[in-house]
C-alpha positions, -999 to 999 in steps of 0.1 A, spaced: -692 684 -518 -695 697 -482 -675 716 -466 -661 706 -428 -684 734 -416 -718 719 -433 -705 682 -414 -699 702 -380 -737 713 -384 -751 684 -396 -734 664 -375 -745 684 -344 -783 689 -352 -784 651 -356 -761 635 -325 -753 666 -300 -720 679 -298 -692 665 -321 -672 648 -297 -696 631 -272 -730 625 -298 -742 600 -319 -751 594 -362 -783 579 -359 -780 559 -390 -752 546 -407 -738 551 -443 -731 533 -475 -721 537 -509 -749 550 -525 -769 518 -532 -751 490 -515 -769 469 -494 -753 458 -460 -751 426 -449 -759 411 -419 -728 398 -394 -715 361 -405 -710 353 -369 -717 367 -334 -688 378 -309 -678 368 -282 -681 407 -272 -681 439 -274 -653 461 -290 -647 499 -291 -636 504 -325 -619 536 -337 -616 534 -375 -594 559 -394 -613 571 -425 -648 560 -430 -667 573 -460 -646 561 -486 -653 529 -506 -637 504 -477 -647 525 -447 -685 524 -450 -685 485 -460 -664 482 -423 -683 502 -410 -714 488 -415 -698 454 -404 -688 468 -369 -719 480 -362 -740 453 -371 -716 430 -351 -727 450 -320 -696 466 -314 -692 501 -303 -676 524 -339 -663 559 -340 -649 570 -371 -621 599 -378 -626 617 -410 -611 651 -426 -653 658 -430 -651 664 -463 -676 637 -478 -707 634 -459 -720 602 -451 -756 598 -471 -778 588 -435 -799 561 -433 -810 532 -416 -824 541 -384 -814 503 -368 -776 512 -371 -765 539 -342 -740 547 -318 -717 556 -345 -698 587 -330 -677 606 -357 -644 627 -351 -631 655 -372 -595 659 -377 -565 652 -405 -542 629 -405 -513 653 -414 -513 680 -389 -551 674 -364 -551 646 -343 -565 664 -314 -601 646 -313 -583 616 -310 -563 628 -278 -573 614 -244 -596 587 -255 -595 546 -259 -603 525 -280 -601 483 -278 -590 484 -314 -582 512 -342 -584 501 -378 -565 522 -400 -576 524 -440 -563 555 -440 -529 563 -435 -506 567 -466 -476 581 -458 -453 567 -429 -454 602 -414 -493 599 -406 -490 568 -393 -462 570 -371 -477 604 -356 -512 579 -350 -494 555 -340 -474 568 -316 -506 592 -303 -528 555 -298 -499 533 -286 -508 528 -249 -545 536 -250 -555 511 -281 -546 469 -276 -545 467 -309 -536 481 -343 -550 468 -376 -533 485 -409 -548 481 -444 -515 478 -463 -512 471 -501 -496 440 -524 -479 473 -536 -452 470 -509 -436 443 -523 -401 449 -542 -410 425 -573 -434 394 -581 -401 370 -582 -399 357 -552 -406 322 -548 -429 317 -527 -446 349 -527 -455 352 -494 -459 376 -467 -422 375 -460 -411 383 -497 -386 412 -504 -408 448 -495 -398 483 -510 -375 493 -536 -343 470 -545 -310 488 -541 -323 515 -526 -323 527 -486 -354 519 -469 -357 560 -458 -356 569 -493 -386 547 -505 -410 564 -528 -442 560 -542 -477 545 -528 -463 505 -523 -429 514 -510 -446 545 -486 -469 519 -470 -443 494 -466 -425 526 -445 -458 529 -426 -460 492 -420 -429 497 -401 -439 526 -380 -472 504 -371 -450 476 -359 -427 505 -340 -452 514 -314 -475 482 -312 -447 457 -312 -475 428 -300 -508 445 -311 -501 447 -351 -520 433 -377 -518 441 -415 -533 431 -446 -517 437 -480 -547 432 -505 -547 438 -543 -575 455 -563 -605 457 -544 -634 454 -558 -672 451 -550 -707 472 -551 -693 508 -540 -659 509 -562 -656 538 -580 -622 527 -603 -644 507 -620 -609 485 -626 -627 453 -622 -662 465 -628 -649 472 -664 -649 437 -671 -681 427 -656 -697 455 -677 -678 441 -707 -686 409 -707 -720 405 -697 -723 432 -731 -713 397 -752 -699 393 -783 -663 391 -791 -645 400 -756 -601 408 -764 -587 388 -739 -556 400 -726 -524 379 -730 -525 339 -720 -553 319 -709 -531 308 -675 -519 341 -666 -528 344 -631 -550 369 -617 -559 383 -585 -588 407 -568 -604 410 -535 -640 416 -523 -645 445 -501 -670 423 -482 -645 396 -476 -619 422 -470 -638 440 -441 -651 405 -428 -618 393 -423 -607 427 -406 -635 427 -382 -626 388 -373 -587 404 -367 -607 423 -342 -626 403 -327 -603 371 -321 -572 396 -315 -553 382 -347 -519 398 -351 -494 395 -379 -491 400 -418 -517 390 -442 -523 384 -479 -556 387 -487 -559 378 -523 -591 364 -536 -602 333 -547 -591 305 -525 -572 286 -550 -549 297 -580 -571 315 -608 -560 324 -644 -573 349 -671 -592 320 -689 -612 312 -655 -619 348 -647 -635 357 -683 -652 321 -683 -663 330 -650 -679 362 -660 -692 348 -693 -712 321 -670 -733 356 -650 -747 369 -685 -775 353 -711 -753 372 -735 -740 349 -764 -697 360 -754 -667 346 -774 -630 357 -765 -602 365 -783 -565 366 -771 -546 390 -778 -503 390 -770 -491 414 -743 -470 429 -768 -492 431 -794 -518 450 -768 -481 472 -758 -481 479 -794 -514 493 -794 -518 516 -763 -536 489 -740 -510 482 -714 -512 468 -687 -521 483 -652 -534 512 -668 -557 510 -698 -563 473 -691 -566 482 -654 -566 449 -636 -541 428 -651 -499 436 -653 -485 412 -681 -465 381 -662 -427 383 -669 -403 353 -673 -412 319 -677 -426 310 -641 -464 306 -648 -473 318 -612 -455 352 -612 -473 376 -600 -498 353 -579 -497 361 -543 -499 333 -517 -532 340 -491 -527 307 -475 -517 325 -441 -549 343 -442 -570 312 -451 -555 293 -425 -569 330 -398 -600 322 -410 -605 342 -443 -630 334 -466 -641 344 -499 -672 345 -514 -679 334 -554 -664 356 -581 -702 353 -598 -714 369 -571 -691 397 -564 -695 407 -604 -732 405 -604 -735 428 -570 -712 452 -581 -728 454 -621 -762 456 -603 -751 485 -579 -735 500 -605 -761 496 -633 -787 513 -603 -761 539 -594 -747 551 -627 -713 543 -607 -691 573 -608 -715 590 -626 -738 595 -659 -731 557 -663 -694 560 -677 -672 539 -664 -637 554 -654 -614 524 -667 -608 504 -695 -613 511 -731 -641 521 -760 -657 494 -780 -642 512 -805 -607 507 -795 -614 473 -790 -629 466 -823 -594 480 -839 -574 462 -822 -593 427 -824 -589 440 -863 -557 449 -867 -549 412 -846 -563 395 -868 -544 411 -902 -509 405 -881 
């Protein structure tokens, strides 16, 4: 890992100075491929984006600059962008950190900042506040986190946020924190904000491996544990639709709050798996296995079993999110085939995060005693 010093050179020898040069080339996760623009604006935006060399960043990045906008990025300069691709430029980047080093940012405009970045509602109201009056408009990736409980009916942008009972100043933890910074976004652009409140993202780049997990597992074949009902809902998002729909916010000057949940239309567990199982020449079978039953046996939802939380109640839809408001903005999302074959291939040529382990989910092993011990209840 770099340190801020080894950017500050390398940055220098290959752009000029820091603050006025340029990349020439553009990162990526190591092995994804970019993708050309979907569509061709109507013009040119300066685009400031906050963060930048993380899974989402270099996916919008790549986006941006392909459009033909004009991108500068603001990073901490802690991961080094891998450079490449001599036909992407003009990408100027800004050292800083969000918590106490905004100084690059001072003095300068921007059309548009998109902020994947901020955390806690005391980075974003001090960016905020710094931008308001020299950027039109403000674009915040939020979380489906920020919402107080899967309940509501519908659940829709304008469901309960935070922590029930509990003052909004003293919300904790990552959903209620962003639904704080939501606020301070809406504070100082009152008629420039836009946020999106995606689930697990997923796509070529993701180092969780939440969802990659499952690709991996599947297109393995034989008997798959399925996890709880076949109609329990489920819910992911592209990073490519994700940072398409972003760059359209920019472009058309969208405003408002957004669901981005993929697919289109409702999906349960049994289409997901049968989904998956149609990617692979693997013979596949599936077995469900009971929430409780998986409780029982240390697989629990949201954390070994990473990309599903068991529904609760007897509404069959809890825990889906309504996206119709971003469908209706122009969203669109590509086929879940598709997303799990890209990301399996760039993480079969990758290793992923490394020496080809992946970082959720469970052994075969543990799998195999379970499906055993399910089948003895």
């Amino acid at each position: 890992m770099p340190t801020r010093r080894d950017f500050l050179k390398r940055t220098a020898l290959l752009g000029g100075a820091l603050g006025a040069g340029v990349i020439p080339g553009l990162w990526s996760p190591d092995g994804v491929r970019a993708e050309p623009p979907t569509r061709k604006p109507s013009r040119s935006l300066r685009i400031l984006v906050l963060g930048g060399t993380g899974f989402i960043g270099p996916h919008l990045v790549h986006r941006i600059v392909s459009a033909g906008h004009e991108c500068s990025i603001f990073t901490r300069g802690r991961s080094e962008p891998d450079l490449h691709e001599d036909s992407f430029r003009n990408v100027e980047a800004l050292v800083g950190d969000r918590n106490d080093d905004l100084s690059a940012l001072e003095g300068r405009e921007w059309d548009v900042v998109i902020d994947n970045s901020g955390y806690t509602p005391e980075q974003v109201e001090a960016t905020a506040q710094l931008l308001a009056g020299s950027v039109g408009q403000y674009l915040f990736t939020s979380t489906r986190g920020v919402y107080a409980d899967f309940t509501h009916s519908p659940m829709d942008e304008d469901a309960p946020l935070g922590i029930r009972g509990v003052p909004e100043e003293e919300w904790d933890g990552y959903g209620p924190l962003k639904a704080r910074a939501e606020r301070k976004v809406e504070a100082a652009f009152p008629q420039g904000t836009g946020i999106v409140r995606p689930p697990i993202i997923t796509g070529p780049g993701d180092r969780t491996d939440r969802f990659t997990f499952w690709y991996h597992r599947v297109d393995e074949g034989g008997e798959v544990l399925a996890p709880g009902a076949p109609d329990d809902p489920i819910q992911y998002v592209d990073v490519r639709d994700l940072v398409d729909f972003v760059v359209r916010m920019a472009e058309e000057g969208i405003t408002g709050i957004y669901n981005v949940e993929a697919p289109a239309s409702p999906l349960t567990t049994a289409g997901f798996l049968h989904g998956l199982r149609a990617t692979t020449g693997n013979p596949v079978s599936f077995t469900w296995v009971d929430w409780d039953f998986l409780e029982a046996h240390e697989l629990r939802g949201g954390q070994e079993i990473a990309a599903w939380r068991p529904p609760t109640g007897d509404n069959l839809n809890y825990g889906r999110i309504d996206n119709s408001r971003a469908i209706e903005a122009g969203m669109t999302f590509r086929p879940l085939a598709v997303t799990a074959m890209d990301t399996l291939d760039w993480w079969k040529e990758t290793g992923g995060a490394g020496e080809g382990q992946l970082r959720s989910g469970y052994s075969r092993e543990k799998e195999a005693e379970v499906l055993a011990a399910w089948r003895r209840r």
